[in-house]
Every structure is written in C-alpha cells, then in structure tokens.
C-alpha positions in Angstrom: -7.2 -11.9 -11.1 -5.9 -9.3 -12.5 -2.2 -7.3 -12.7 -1.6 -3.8 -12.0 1.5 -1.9 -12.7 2.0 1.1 -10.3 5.9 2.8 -10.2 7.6 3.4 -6.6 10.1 5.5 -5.4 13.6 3.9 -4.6 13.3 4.2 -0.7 9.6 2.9 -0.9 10.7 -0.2 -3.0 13.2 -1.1 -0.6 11.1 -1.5 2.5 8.8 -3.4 0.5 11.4 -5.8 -0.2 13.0 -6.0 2.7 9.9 -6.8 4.5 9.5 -3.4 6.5 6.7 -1.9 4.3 3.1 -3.9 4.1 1.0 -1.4 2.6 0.8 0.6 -0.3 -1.0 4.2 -0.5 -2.4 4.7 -3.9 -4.5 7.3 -5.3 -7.5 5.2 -6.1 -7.9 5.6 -10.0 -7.6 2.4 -10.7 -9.3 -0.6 -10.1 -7.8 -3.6 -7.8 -9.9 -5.9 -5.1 -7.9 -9.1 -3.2 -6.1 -11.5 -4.9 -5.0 -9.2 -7.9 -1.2 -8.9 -8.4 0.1 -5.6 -7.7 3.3 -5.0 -9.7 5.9 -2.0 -8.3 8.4 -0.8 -10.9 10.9 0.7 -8.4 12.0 4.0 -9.9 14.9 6.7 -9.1 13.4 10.5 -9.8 11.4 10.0 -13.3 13.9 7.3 -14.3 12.7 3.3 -13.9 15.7 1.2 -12.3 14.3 -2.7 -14.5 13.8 -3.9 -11.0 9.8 -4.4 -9.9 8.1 -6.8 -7.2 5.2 -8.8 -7.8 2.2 -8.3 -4.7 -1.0 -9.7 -4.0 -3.6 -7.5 -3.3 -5.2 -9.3 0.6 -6.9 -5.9 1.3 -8.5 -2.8 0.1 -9.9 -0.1 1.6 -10.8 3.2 -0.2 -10.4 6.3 2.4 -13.6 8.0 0.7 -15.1 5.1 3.2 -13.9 6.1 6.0 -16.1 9.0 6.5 -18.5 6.3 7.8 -16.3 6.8 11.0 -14.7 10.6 11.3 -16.0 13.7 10.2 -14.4 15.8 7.8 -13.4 18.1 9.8 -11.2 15.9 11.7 -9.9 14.2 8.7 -9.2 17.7 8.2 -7.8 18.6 11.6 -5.7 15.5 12.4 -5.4 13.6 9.3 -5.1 10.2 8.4 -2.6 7.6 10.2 -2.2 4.7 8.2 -0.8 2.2 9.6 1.4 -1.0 9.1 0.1 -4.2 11.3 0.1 -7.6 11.5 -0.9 -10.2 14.1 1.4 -10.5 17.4 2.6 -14.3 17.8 3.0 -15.7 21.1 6.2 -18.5 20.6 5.6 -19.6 24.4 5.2 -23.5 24.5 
C-alpha cells in the first residue's frame, strides 16, 4: 500500500466528507491501484486549509481505457459522465 497526496478544492472536500462525493477525477500522472491511501489536503484558492482526509483507493479506472467502448469522436461529441453509484438496498423484511 501505498499513500498519495493530491490537494482539493474547498467545495470538493466537503462532499467528500460529508458523504456526497465517492469519486475522485484525477489527471492520471501518478501511480495508485486499490487499497492505496488517497490523502486530500482540502485547499481554499492556492492556499492549504491543515485539514485533509484519508481514502482508500477500492477502484481505478484510467479513461485512456475507455476507448475500448466509444469512439473518439463521441468522446468528443458528448463527453464523459462520470458518475457517483453505489448498490440500492432493499430494507423490506
């Protein structure tokens, strides 16, 4: 395992921590597979706040991949929608 150290913008950092945001969009320069520790140094313009979250890297997925899918001219023409997701639960007994 390894830690990486990435900064965030204030508004990013706080969806992280409040729970809303589950995914991070990186450019990839850096190496990071699952089970690393992702480390966000939330920051306010070019300014670091002290505060930072620790997260564990469960997925990765380079977009350069997807191209296995979708051409590149619609990744051109419509773009990329990356999305937030997790399981639905059904609580019914």
């Amino acid at each position: 395992m390894k830690k990486v150290e990435k900064k965030v913008q204030k508004e990013y950092f706080a969806a992280i921590l409040d729970g809303r945001k589950r995914f991070e969009v990186r450019l990839a320069d850096f190496d990071c597979e699952p089970g690393d520790m992702l480390v966000l140094k939330e920051q306010v313009d070019d300014e670091l706040t002290g505060r930072e979250i620790e997260c564990e890297v469960l997925y990765e997925f380079n977009t350069k991949d997807i191209e296995k899918f979708y051409s590149k001219e619609d990744i051109e023409k419509y773009g990329l929608a990356i999305l937030a997701i997790r399981k639905k639960f059904d609580f019914k007994k």
